[in-house]
C-alpha positions in Angstrom: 0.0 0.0 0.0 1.5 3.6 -0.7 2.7 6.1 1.6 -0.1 8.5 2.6 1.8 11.4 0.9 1.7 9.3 -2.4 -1.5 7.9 -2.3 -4.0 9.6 -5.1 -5.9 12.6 -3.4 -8.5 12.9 -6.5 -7.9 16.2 -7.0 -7.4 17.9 -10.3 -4.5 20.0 -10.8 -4.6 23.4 -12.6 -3.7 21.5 -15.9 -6.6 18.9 -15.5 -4.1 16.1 -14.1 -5.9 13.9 -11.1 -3.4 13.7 -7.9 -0.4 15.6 -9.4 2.3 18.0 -7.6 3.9 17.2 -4.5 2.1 16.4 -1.6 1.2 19.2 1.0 3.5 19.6 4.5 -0.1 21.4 5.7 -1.3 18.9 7.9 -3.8 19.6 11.0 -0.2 19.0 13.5 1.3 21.6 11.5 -2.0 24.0 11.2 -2.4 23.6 15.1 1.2 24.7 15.8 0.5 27.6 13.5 -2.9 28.8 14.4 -1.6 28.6 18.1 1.8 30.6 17.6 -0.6 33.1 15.9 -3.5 33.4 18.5 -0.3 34.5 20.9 0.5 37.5 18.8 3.6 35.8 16.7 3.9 37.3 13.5 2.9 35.2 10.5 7.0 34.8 9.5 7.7 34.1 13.5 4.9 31.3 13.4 6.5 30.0 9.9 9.8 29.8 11.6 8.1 27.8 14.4 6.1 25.4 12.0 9.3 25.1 10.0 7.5 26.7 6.7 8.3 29.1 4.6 6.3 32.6 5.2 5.8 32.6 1.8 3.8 29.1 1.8 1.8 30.6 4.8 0.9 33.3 3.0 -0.5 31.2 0.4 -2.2 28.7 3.0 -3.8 31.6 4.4 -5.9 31.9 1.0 -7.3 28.2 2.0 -10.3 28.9 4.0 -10.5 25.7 5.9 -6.9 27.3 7.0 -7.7 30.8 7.3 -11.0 29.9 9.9 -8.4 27.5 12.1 -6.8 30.7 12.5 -9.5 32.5 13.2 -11.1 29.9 15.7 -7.7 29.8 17.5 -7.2 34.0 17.6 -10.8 34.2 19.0 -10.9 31.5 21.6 -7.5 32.7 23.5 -8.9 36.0 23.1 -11.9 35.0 25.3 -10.1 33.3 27.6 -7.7 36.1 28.3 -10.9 38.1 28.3 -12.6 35.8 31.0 -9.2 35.6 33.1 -9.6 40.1 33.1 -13.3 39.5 33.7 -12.4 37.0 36.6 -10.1 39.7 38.0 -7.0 36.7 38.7 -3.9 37.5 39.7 -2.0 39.6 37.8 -5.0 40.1 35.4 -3.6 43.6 34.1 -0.5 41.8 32.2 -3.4 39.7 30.6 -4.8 43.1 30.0 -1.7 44.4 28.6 -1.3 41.5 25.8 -4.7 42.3 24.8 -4.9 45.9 24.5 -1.2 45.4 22.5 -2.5 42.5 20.6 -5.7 44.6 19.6 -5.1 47.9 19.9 -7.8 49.1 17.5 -10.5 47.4 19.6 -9.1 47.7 23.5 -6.5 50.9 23.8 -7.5 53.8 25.3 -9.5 56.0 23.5 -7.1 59.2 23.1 -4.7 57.3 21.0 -4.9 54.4 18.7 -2.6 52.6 16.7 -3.6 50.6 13.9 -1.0 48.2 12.5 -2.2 45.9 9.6 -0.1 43.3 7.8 -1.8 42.2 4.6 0.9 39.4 3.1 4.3 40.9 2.7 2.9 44.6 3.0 2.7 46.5 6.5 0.6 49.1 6.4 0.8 52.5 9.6 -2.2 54.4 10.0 -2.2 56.6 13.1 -5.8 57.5 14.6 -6.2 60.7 17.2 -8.9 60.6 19.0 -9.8 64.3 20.5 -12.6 65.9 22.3 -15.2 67.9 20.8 -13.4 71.4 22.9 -10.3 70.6 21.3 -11.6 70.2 18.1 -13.4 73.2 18.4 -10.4 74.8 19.5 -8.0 73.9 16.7 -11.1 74.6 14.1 -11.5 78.2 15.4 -7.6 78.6 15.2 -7.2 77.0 11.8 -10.2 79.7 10.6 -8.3 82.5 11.5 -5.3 81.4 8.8 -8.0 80.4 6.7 -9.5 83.9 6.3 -6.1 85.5 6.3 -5.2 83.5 4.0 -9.0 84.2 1.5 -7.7 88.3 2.4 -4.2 87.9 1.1 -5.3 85.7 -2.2 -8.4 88.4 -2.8 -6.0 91.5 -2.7 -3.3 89.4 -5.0 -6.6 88.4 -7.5 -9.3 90.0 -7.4 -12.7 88.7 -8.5 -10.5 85.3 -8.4 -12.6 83.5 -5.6 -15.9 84.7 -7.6 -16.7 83.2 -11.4 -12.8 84.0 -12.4 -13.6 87.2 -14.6 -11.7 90.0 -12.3 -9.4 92.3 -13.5 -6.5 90.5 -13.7 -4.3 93.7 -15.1 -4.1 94.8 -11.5 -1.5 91.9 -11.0 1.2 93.8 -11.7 0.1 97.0 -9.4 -0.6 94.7 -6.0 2.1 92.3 -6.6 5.0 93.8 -4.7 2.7 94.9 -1.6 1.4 90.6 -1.9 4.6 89.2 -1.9 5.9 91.5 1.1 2.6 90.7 3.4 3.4 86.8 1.9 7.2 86.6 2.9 6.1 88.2 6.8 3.0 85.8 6.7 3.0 83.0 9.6 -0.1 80.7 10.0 -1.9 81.2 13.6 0.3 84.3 14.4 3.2 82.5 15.4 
């Protein structure tokens, strides 16, 4: 009787062949090791590295859904038991806390900041989120306003009639220019 690895699967290939290519190292062992490196917070080439993969084959396993929900089984059920250890208040619960809000920082940080890291295959993507209060929003609006109108005054005296339908004297250019430029080159946004 063959080997398991060589024994005919019944699957078609891309070219039409039944059973051909090499057989697959994913196995549920292997997927187990993976899915759990990865529900710790191991990065997908750290959890390669462990499996003793490629990262480039776990990319490409990720795309397998049968694969892709074992990872997201294993991510969401150590995720609700740190949850339930927090929620049970056991010793040393804040470190649990810590891994989580670090782990998930778009979903548990505080509020005021938040840090979104995602890592879409090979590609890491930064996005930085700041999260103010409606007083200093307010606040920076009502500063930003001031430029903005200075800034409306200064473009109106250097074109007239430009901010309208575009059909102001544009000869005048040459008159206002040197008075523009001179208010331009002492011009600092919010007075500073």
């Amino acid at each position: 009787m063959p080997a398991a690895a060589t024994r005919p699967t019944g699957k078609r290939s891309r070219r039409g062949r039944l059973s051909e290519g090499a057989p697959t190292k994913r196995t549920r062992k292997i997927t187990d090791c993976i899915a759990e490196s990865i529900s710790l917070g191991l990065t997908d080439e750290e959890a390669a590295a462990i499996a003793d993969i490629k990262a480039p084959t776990l990319s490409q396993w990720r795309r397998i859904p049968e694969f892709a929900e074992a990872l997201k089984k294993a991510t969401a059920l150590r995720l609700r038991d740190r949850l339930l250890l927090i929620n049970a208040r056991v010793e040393n619960w804040q470190a649990i806390s810590w891994l989580v809000e670090r782990q998930f920082p778009t979903r548990f940080s505080r509020p005021e900041i938040q840090i979104s890291l995602s890592n879409t295959f090979n590609q890491t993507t930064n996005a930085l989120t700041i999260v103010i209060s409606k007083e200093e929003y307010e606040q920076i609006e009502a500063q930003a306003e001031e430029s903005r109108a200075k800034v409306r005054e200064l473009f109106q005296q250097y074109r007239p009639g430009a901010l309208g339908n575009g059909n102001g004297d544009r000869d005048r250019d040459a008159a206002i220019s040197e008075s523009v430029r001179e208010k331009f080159a002492n011009y600092r946004p919010g007075g500073r």
